[in-house]
C-alpha positions in Angstrom: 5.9 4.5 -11.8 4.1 1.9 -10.8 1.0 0.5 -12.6 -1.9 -0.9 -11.3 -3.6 -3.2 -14.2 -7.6 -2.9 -14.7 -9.3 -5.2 -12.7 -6.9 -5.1 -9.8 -6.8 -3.8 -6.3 -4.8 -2.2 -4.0 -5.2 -2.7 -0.7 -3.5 -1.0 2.3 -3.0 -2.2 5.8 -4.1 0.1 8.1 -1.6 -0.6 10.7 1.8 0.7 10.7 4.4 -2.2 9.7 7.5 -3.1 10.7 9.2 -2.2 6.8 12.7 -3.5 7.9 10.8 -6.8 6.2 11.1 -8.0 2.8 9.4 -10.2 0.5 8.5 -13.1 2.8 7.8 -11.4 5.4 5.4 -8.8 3.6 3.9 -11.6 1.8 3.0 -13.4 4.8 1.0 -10.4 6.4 -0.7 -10.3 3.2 -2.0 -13.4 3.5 -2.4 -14.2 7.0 -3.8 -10.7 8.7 -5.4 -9.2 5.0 -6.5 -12.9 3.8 -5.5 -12.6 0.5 -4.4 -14.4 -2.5 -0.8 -13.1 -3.3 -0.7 -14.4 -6.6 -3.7 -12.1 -8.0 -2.3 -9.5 -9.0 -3.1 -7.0 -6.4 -1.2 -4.3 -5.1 0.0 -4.5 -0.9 0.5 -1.2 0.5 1.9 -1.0 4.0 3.5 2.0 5.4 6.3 2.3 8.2 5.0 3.9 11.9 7.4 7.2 10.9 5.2 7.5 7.5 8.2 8.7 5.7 8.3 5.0 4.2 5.9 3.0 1.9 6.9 -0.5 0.6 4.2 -2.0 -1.7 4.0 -5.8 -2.9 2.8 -7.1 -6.2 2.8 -10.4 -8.5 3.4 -9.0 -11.6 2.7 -12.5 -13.4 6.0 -13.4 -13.3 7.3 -13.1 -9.8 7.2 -10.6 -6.6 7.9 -7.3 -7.1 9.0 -5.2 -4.1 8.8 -1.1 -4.7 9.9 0.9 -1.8 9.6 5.1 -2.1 11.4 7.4 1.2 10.4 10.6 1.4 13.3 13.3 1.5 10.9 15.6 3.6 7.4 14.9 4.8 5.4 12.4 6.0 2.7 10.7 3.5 -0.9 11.3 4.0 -2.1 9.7 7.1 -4.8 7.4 5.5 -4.4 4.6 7.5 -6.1 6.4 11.0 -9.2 7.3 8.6 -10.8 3.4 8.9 -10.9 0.6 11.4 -10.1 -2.7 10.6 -6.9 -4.5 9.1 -7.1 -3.0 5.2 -8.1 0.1 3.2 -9.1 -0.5 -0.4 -7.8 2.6 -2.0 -8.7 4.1 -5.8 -5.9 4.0 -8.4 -5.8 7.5 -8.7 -5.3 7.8 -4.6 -2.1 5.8 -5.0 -0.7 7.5 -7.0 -1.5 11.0 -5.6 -0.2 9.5 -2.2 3.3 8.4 -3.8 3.5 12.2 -4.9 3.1 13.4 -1.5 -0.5 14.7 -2.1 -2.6 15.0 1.0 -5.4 12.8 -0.3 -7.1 13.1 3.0 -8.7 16.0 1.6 -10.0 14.5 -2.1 -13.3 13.2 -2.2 -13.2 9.2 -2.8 -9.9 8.8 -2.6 -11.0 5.3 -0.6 -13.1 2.4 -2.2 
């Protein structure tokens, strides 16, 4: 499981991504189109077009970490049409319901 440290943030871009791209190229979206420092400690959501694939970047302190999750069946929830703009802040508690396959859509606050 993943674990998102008090204090930090994770973000979501709100476009599908091209997920055939690793560190570098994940890192560079994050800071050229989000604007964001890498190196704080936040967590990078992005999702494939499909939305049967979610890759999320982090600096753990130490160096990159890449997590990838594929759903066997299903799509994830399709937060990403729910706001314009390049990024979605979402709530702990919303990442983690959304790498269980919960249709978040439907909580209340399940965005920042």
């Amino acid at each position: 499981m993943i674990r998102v440290a008090r204090g930090h943030r994770v973000w979501a871009r709100s476009q599908p991504t091209d997920l055939r791209k690793g560190f570098a190229g994940l890192a560079g979206l994050v800071q050229r189109e989000l604007g964001h420092d890498l190196l704080a400690g936040d967590l990078f959501v992005f999702i494939s077009r499909s939305r049967r694939l979610v890759k999320i970047l982090q600096w753990d302190g130490t160096g990159l970490s890449l997590y990838s999750k594929r759903l066997g069946r299903g799509q994830f929830a399709e937060v990403w049409r729910h706001r314009q703009g390049e990024q979605i802040e979402l709530t702990r508690r919303t990442l983690y319901q959304l790498l269980e396959g919960a249709d978040v859509t439907r909580a209340q606050g399940w965005i920042k």
